[in-house]
C-alpha positions in Angstrom: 56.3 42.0 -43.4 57.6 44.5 -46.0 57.7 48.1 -45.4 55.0 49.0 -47.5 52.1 47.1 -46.1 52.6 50.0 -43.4 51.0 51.8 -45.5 48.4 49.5 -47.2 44.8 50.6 -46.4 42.9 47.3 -47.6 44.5 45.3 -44.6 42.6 44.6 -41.0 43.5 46.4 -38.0 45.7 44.2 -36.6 48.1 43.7 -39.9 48.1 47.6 -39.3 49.1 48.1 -36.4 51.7 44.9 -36.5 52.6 46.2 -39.6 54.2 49.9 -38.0 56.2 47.6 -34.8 57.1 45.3 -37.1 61.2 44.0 -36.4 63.0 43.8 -33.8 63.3 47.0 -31.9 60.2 48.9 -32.5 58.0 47.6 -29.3 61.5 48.2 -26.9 61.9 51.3 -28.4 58.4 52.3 -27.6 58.6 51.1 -24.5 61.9 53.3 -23.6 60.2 56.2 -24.6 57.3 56.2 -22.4 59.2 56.8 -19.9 60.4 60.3 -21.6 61.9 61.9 -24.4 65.3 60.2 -25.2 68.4 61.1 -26.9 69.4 58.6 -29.4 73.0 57.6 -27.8 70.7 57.0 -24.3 68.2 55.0 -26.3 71.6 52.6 -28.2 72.7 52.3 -24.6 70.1 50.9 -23.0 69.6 48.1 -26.0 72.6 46.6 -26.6 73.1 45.4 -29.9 71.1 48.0 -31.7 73.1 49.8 -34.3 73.3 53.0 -35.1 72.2 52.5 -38.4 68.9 50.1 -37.5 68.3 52.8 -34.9 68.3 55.5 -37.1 65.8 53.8 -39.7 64.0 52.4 -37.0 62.6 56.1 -35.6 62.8 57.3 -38.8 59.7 55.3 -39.7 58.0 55.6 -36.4 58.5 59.0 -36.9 57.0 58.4 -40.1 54.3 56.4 -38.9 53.5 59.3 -36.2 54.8 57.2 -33.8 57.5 59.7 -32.3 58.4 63.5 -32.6 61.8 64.1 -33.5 62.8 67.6 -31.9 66.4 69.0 -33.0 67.9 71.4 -31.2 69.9 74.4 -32.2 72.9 73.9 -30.6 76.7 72.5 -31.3 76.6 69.8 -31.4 73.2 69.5 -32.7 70.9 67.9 -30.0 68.1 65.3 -31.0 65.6 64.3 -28.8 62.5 61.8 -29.6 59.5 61.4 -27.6 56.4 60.0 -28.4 53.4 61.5 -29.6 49.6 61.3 -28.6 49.1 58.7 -31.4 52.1 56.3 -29.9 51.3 56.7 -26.5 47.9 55.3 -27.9 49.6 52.2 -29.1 51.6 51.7 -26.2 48.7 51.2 -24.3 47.0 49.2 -27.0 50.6 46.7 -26.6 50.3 46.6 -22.9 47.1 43.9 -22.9 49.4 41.7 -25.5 52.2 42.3 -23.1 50.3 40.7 -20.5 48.9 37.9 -22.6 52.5 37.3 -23.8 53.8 37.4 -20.3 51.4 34.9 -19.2 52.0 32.3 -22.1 55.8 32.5 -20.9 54.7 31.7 -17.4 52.8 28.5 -19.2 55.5 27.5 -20.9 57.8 27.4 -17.6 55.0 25.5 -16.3 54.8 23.0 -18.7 58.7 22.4 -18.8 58.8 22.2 -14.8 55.9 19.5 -15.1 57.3 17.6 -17.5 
């Protein structure tokens, strides 16, 4: 799904809202935040293989999307802090029925292998 289709109006609700956690981090990133606001070296440790670059564009359109506040703070070194807003907390709890539905179709599929 291209970037843009994030902001396409003429789509249904679901293409819209898969179309903002779209990629690969965006739902774990989500889902570290709820927990609290998060500097972005905490947030590249605890997903390993995230780059700094793919982290950096990732919030910068979440941040985009009103997904998460980015709060600098006025001291050296600058400090950066994201946190999510109102509107992604909103999501977050949107995701968690799929979450369940996706954790249940992986305990189907371990069923189905252990039968077979």
């Amino acid at each position: 799904m291209t970037r843009a289709r994030a902001q396409d109006t003429n789509v249904c609700g679901v293409t819209a809202a898969i179309a903002v956690i779209d990629g690969k981090w965006k739902t774990a990133l989500l889902w570290l935040l709820e927990s609290g606001p998060r500097r972005p070296g905490e947030l590249r440790r605890q997903l390993p293989g995230l780059s700094e670059k793919v982290l950096t564009q990732a919030l910068r359109e979440m941040e985009a999307d009103g997904l998460v506040d980015r709060e600098v703070h006025d001291v050296l070194p600058l400090k950066t802090v994201y946190s999510l807003t109102a509107f992604g907390r909103e999501l977050s709890d949107a995701l968690t029925a799929l979450s369940d539905w996706g954790h249940r179709r992986l305990e189907r599929l371990v069923e189905t292998q252990t039968s077979s």
